[in-house]
Backbone as CSV, one residue per row, in Angstrom:
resi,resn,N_x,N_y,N_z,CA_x,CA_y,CA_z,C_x,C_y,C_z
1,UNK,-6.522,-24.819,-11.727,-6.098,-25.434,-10.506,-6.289,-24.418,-9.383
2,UNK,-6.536,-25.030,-8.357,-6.914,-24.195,-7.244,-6.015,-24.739,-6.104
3,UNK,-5.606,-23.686,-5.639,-4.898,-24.313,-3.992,-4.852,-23.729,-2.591
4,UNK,-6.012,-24.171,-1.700,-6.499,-23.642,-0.705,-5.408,-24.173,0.503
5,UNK,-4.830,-23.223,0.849,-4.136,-23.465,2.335,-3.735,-22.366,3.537
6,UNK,-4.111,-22.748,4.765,-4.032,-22.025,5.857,-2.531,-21.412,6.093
7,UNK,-2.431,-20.029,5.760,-1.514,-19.409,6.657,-1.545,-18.249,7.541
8,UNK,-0.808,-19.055,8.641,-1.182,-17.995,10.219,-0.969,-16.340,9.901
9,UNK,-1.497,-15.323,10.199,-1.415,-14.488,10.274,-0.109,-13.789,10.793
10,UNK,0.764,-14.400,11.398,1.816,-14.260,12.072,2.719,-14.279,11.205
11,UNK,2.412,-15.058,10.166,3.973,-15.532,8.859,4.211,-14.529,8.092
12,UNK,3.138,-13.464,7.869,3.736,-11.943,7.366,3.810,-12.387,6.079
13,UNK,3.122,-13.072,5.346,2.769,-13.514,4.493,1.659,-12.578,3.366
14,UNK,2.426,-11.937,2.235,1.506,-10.719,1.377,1.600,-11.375,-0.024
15,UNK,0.616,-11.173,-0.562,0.264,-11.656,-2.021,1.044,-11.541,-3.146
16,UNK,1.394,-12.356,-3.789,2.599,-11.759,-4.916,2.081,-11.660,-6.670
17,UNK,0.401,-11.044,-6.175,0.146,-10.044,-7.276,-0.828,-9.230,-6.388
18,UNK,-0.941,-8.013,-7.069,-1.896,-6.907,-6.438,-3.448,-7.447,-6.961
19,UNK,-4.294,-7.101,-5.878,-5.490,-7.280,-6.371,-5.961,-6.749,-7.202
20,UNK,-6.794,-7.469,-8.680,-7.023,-7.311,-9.329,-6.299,-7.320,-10.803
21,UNK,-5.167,-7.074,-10.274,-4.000,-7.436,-11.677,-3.795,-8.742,-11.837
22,UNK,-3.120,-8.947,-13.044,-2.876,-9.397,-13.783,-1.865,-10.737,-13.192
23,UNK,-1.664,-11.724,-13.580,-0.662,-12.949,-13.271,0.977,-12.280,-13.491
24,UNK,0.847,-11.688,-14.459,2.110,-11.460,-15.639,2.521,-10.146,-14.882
25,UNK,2.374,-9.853,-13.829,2.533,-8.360,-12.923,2.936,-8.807,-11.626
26,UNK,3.340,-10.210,-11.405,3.294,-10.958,-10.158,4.655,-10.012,-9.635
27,UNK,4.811,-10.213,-7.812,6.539,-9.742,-7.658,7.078,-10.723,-7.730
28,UNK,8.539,-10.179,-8.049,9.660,-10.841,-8.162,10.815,-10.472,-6.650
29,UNK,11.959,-11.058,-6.786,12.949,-10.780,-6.192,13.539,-9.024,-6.852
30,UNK,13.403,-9.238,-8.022,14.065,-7.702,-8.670,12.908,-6.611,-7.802
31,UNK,11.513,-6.543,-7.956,10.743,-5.724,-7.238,11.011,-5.237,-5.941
32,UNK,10.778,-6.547,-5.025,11.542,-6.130,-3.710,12.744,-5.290,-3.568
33,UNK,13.916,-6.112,-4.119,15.257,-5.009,-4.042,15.165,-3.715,-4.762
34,UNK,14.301,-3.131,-5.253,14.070,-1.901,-6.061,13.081,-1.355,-5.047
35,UNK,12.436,-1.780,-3.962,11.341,-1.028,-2.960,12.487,-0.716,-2.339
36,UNK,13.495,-1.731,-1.758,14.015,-1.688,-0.517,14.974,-0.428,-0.865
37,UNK,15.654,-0.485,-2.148,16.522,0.613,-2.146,15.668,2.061,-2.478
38,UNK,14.346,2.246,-2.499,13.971,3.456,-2.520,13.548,3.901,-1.357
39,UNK,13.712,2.843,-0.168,13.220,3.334,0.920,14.270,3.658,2.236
């Protein structure tokens, strides 16, 4: 399945897997709160 849709550049909108990895490496909510508290 494929799903092509426009989002504005403005929505701050980032990919929730790194390029080239894997599906099973996607972020989560746990990821984020583990960036935020190292930063």
């Amino acid at each position: 399945m494929v799903i092509d849709c426009q989002i504005d550049s403005d929505d701050k909108v980032w990919p929730m897997v790194a390029p080239g990895a894997p599906i099973s490496e996607a972020f989560d909510e746990k990821d984020l709160q583990e960036k935020q508290q190292t930063n």
